[in-house]
C-alpha positions in Angstrom: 57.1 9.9 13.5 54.7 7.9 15.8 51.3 9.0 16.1 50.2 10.9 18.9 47.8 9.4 21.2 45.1 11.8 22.8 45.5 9.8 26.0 48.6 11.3 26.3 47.2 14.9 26.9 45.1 14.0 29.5 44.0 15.2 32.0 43.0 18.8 31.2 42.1 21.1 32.7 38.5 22.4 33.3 39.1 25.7 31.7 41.4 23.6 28.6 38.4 21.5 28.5 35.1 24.6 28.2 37.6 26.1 25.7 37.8 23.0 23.6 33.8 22.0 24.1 33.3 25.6 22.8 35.4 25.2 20.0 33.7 21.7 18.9 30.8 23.4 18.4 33.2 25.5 15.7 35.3 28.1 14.8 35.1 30.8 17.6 36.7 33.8 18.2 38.0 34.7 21.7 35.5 36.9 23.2 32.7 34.1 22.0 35.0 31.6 23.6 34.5 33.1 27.0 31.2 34.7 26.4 30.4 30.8 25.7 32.2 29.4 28.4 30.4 31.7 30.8 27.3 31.4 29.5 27.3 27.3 29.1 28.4 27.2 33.2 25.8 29.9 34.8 28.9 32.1 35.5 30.4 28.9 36.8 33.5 29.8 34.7 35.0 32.5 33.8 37.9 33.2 31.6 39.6 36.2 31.9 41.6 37.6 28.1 45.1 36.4 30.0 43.4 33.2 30.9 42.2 32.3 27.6 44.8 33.5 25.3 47.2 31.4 27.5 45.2 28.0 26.9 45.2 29.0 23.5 48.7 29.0 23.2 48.8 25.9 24.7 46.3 24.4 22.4 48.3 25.8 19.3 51.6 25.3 20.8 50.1 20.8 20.9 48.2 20.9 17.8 45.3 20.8 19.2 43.7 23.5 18.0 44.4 26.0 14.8 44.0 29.3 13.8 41.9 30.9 11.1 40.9 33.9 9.1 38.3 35.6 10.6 35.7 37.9 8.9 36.3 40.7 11.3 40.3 41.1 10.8 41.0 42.6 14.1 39.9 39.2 15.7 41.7 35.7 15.7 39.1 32.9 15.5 39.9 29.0 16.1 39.1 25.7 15.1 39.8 22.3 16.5 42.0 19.8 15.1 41.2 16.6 14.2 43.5 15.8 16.7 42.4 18.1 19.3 38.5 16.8 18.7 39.6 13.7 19.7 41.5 14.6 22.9 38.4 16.5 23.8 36.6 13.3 23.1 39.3 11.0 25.1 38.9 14.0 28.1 34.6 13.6 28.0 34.9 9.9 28.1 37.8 10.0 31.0 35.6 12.2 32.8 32.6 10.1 32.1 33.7 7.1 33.5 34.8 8.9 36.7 31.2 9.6 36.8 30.0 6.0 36.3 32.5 5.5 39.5 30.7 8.0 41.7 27.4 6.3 40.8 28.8 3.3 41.6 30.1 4.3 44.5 26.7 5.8 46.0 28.5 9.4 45.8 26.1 10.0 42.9 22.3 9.0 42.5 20.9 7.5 39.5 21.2 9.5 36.4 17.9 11.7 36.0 16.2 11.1 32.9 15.5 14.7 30.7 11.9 15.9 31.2 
């Protein structure tokens, strides 16, 4: 069988992508997926339960994610796979370089340094 490549998954989108930056962080539950999500975007984002769950499948359903026992048993918690870190990874560096682009392209300024 030939290796995936995480290329190959690309692009996601920007809800796939908070669920899977939450998730590298590691194992979650649902509710602290979107509490997280929320949270990490202002209010930017929300997920709503149908939203999420159906990423999730989605994740499962590519291997990109897993699930796990959870303390509370009336919960399902989640954990990357190795795989899934590194389409996460392939996704933040995609997305970087469109950024690089903008700067390049004066639709950006220069990157602000941290205070």
């Amino acid at each position: 069988m030939p290796r995936r490549r995480p290329e190959d998954a690309l692009p996601l989108s920007p809800p796939m992508f908070h669920v899977l930056l939450s998730l590298s962080k590691g194992e979650r539950h649902g509710y602290l997926i979107m509490k997280e999500v929320e949270d990490r975007t202002a209010g930017g984002v929300r997920l709503s339960t149908g939203t999420l769950y159906g990423i999730i499948r989605r994740l499962l359903d590519g291997g990109l994610v897993t699930e796990v026992p959870a303390a509370d048993p009336r919960r399902r918690a989640y954990r990357l796979t190795p795989f899934g870190r590194d389409v996460a990874r392939a996704e933040a560096e995609r997305l970087e370089s469109l950024v690089v682009e903008a700067r390049h392209s004066r639709l950006l300024g220069a990157r602000r340094r941290p205070s």
